[in-house]
N, C-alpha and C positions, 0 to 999 in steps of 0.2 A: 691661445691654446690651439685656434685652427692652423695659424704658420709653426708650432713647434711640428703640431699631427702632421700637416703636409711637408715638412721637410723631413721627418724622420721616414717618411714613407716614400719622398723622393731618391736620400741617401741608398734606403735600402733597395729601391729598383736598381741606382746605380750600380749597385753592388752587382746585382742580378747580370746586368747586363755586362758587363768588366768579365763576369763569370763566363757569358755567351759566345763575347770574343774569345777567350781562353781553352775553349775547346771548339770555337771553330763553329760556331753557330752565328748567321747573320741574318739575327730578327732587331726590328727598329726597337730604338728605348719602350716607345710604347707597348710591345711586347714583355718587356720587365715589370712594367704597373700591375699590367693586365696578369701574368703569370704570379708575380706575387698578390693579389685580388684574391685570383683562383686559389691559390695555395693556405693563404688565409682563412677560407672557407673550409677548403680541404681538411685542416689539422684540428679546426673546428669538432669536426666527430671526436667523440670519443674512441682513443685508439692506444697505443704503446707507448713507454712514456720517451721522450726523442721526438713522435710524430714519423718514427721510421716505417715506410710504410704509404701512409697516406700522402705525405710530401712528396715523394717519389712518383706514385701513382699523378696527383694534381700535375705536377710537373713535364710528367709526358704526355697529358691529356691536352694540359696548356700550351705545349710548345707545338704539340699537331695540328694548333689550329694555323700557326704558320710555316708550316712544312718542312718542320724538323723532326728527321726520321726518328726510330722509337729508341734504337740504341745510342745515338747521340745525345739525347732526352733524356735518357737514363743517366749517360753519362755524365753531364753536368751535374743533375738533380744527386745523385751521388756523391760527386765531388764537392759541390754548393752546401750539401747538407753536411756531412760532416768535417768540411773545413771551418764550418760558423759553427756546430755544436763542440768540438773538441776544447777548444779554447776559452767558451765559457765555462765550459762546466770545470776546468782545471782550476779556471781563477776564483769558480762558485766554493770548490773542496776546499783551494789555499786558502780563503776566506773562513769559511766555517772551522777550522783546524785551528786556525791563527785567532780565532773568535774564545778558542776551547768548548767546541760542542762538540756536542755528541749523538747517534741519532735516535741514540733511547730518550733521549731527552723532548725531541720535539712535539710528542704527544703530554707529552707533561706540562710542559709550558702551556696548553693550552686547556689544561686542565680535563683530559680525554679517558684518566685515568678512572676502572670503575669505582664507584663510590664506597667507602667501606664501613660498616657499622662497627665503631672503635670498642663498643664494648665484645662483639665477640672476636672482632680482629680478622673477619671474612668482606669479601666483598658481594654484596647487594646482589651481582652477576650469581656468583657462587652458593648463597641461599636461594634462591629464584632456580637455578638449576636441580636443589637438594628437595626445595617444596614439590617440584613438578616429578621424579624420582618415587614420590610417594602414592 
């Protein structure tokens, strides 16, 4: 388990870093670890759903510490983010499509729906609202 977690997390600095060269940022690999660490953390908060925002923000915090100015910071952290979100989330829809779901559905499958008293054909929510009313 610890060589799959360390190489998944090696991969993904590489990535990082492939990304650094590509707009021109020359911080060492170890700067990728450490950036994605930071970011990790970062998207940790509760925030938007993407992490738009917080990744962006960790990203330019993490790359000043090796003196990569704020708009080049940006720029990667930009490009880096939504060139790795786009693609999953296309292959996440193809999937769920191709699955035949739907997204009324996914509260049902988990049984989220309120509960309903079959004899008068309301649900529990909606008497609870009608008693407090009075």
């Amino acid at each position: 388990m610890f060589l799959w977690t360390l190489t998944l997390w090696m991969v993904g600095a590489l990535s990082f870093w492939i990304g650094f060269r590509a707009v021109g940022i020359s911080a060492p690999f170890s700067a990728a670890v450490f950036l994605q660490s930071l970011i990790a953390i970062g998207v940790a908060l509760p925030s938007s759903p993407g992490f738009f925002g917080p990744f962006e923000a960790s990203a330019k915090i993490g790359l000043a510490v090796y003196g990569v100015g704020e708009s080049q910071a940006v720029t990667w952290a930009i490009g880096y983010h939504v060139l790795s979100f786009i693609p999953i989330t296309v292959i996440g829809a193809y999937f769920f499509g191709r699955l035949g779901l739907h997204f009324r559905e996914i509260g049902e499958e988990h049984g989220d729906e309120p509960p309903t008293d079959a004899a008068a054909g309301e649900s529990v929510r909606q008497r609870a609202r009608a008693a407090a009313r009075r």
